[in-house]
N, C-alpha and C positions, 0 to 999 in steps of 0.2 A: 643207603648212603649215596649222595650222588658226587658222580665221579668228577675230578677237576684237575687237570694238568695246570699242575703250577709253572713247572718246567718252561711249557710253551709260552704262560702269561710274562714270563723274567725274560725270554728269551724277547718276547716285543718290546718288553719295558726297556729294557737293553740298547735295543734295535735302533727305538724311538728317540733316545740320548743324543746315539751317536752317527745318526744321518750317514753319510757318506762316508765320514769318516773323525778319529779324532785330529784334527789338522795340528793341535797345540801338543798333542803329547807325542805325535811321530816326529814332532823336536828335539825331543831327548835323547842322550846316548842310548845303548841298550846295555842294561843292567840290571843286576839281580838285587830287589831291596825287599826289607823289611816293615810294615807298617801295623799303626792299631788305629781301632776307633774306638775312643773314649766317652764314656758318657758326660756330662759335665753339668748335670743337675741327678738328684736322687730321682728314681725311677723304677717300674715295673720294666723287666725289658721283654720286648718280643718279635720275631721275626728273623730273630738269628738266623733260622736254618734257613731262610730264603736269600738273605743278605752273604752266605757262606755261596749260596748254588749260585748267584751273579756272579761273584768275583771264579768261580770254578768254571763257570763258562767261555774265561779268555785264559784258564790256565792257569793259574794262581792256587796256589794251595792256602788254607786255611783253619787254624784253630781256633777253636768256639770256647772260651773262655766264661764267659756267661749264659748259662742255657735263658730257653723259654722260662719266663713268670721267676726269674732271679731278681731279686731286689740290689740295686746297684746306686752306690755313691759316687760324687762328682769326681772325677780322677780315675774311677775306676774302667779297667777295659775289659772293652765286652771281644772282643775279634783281635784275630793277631792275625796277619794275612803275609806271605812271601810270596812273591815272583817278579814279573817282569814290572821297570817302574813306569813304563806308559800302560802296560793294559792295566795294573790296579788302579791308575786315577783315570782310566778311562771309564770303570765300573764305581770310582767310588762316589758319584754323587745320584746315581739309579740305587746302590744300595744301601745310604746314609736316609734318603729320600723315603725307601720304604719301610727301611728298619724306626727310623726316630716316630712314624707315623701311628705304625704299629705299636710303638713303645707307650704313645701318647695316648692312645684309644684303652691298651692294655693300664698304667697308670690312672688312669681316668676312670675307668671299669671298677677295678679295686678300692678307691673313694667312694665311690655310689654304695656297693657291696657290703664296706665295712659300717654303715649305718644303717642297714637294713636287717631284720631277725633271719636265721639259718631256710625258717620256711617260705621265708620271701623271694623268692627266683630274679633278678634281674636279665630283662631280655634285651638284646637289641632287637632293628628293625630294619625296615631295607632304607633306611635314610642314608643310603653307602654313595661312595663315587663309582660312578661306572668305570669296569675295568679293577675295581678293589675290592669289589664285594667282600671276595672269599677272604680277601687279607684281613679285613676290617673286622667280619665276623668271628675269623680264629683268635683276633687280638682281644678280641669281648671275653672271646671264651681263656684265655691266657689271665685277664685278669680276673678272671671268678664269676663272669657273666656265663649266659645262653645263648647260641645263634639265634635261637627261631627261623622262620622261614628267610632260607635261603630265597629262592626263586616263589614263582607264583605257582609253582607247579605242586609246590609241595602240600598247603593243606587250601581247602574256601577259607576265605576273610570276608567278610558281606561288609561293608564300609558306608559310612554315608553316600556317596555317592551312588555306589551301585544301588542302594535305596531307591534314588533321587530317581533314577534311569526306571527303574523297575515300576511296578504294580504297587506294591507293600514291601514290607519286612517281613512277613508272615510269608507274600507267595515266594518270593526270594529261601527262604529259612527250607518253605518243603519240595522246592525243586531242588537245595542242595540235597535233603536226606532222600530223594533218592535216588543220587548216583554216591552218598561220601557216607561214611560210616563218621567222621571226625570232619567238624566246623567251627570256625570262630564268628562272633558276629559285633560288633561294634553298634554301642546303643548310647546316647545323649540325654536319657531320663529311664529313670526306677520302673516305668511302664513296659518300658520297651526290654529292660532288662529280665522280666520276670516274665514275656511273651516269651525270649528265648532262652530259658529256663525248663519253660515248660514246654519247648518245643524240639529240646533236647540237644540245644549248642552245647560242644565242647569246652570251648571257651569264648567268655564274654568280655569283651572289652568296653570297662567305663569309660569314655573319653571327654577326656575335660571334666571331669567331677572333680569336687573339692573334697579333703579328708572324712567330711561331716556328712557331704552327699554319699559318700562309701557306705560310710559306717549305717546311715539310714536304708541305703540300698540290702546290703547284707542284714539287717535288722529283718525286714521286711522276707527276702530270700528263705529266711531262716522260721519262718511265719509261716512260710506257705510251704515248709518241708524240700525246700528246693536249692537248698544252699550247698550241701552236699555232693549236688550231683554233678556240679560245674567249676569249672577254675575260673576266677576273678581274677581280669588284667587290670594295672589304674596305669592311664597313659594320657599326656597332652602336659606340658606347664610343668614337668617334675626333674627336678636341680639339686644340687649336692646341695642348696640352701632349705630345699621342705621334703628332702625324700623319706628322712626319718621318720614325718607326720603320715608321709603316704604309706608306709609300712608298718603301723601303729594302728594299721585299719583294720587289717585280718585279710588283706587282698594278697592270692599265690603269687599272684606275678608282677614286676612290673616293670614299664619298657620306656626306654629312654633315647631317645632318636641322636639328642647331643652328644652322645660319645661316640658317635661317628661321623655325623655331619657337623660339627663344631668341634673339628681335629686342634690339639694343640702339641704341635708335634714336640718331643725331646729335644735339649740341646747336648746333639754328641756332633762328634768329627773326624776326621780319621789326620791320624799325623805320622810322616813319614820318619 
């Protein structure tokens, strides 16, 4: 598992808000108030406990009303937050910011998810923003998705490109096995896919195939005794409008870049 202080990532996100200083809220008397953040469209929620550890960082105490992967209606509140009334609106648009982000990715996960069969794994990908990865990734996983690879360190991906760079796909495929026990390899035609089949990838990624190019693919797989031994990703072009087709193929996996780089974040708020 690799290790990640969130702590320290809130503590920058924080940091980053409020420059030198909040100039509009050391206007205020100093008083002890009360506030929430309400959701105010139906939603998967997620990120509470992150959005609870900002406002705990200038001292604010916090009840979570809504956990992780709660389904919430418009009106409904997710956080009930007391303390002081400039440090919580000093924290409350870093952690509206990442919580509604999270909600959206989380939300968004759950639609894909729910059209697809139990055997069909939904992954993300690292199409994250920098500095959110691990947010982006947990929010996948909140709503019924997979991380997959966090970082690059975690498993080989042999991609187009690194093809392009390299010799083959073949010399690529046998200098991974032998330093990796587990590889993935991304192939753009039934040829290439049955090269790394038989050369003992992990997992293969179709990219940009159509349901029908799947289904011939795995036809074929299944022909040469090879289908078996490998997990089928379908990736490139797949939307809450054809993912049902894509998961009607008989492919384990499949990975969707827009639920994290095409964020549509929740509409919540927080009211005093």
């Amino acid at each position: 598992m690799i290790s990640f202080n969130s702590k320290k990532q809130l503590i920058a996100f924080l940091a980053e808000d409020i420059g030198k200083g909040d100039i509009t809220s050391v206007l205020l008397p100093r008083k002890k108030i009360t506030a929430k953040i309400i959701s105010r469209e139906k939603a998967i929620v997620a990120g509470v406990n992150h959005a609870r550890e900002i406002f705990k960082l200038k001292g604010c105490n916090v009840t979570i009303v809504k956990k992780d992967g709660s389904r919430v209606n418009p009106n409904d509140v997710i956080l009930k937050i007391t303390g002081d009334a400039g440090k919580i609106l000093t924290c409350e648009r870093t952690a509206l910011n990442l919580l509604t982000r999270m909600s959206g990715i989380a939300t968004q996960t759950s639609e894909l998810v729910k059209k697809i069969s139990n055997k069909t794994k939904l992954y993300a990908t690292r199409k994250t923003a920098p500095g959110l990865r691990y947010f982006d990734k947990e929010a996948v996983e909140i709503g019924g998705g997979v991380r997959h690879r966090l970082r690059l360190d975690e498993m080989v991906m042999i991609k187009d490109n690194h093809i392009a760079v390299s010799d083959s796909l073949l010399s690529l495929i046998k200098s991974a096995k032998k330093k990796h026990k587990k590889f993935e390899v991304e192939v753009e035609n039934t040829a290439d896919a049955i090269l790394a089949a038989r050369e003992g990838a992990t997992i293969i990624m179709l990219d940009n195939f159509s349901p029908k190019q799947i289904k011939k693919t795995i036809h074929v797989l299944k022909g040469e005794k090879l289908r078996d031994k490998v997990l089928l990703e379908a990736s490139g072009g797949i939307n809450v409008k054809n993912i049902a087709k894509y998961g009607k193929t008989g492919v384990d996996i499949i990975s969707v870049g827009s639920i994290t780089n095409s964020v549509k974040g929740i509409d919540m708020s927080l009211e005093v």
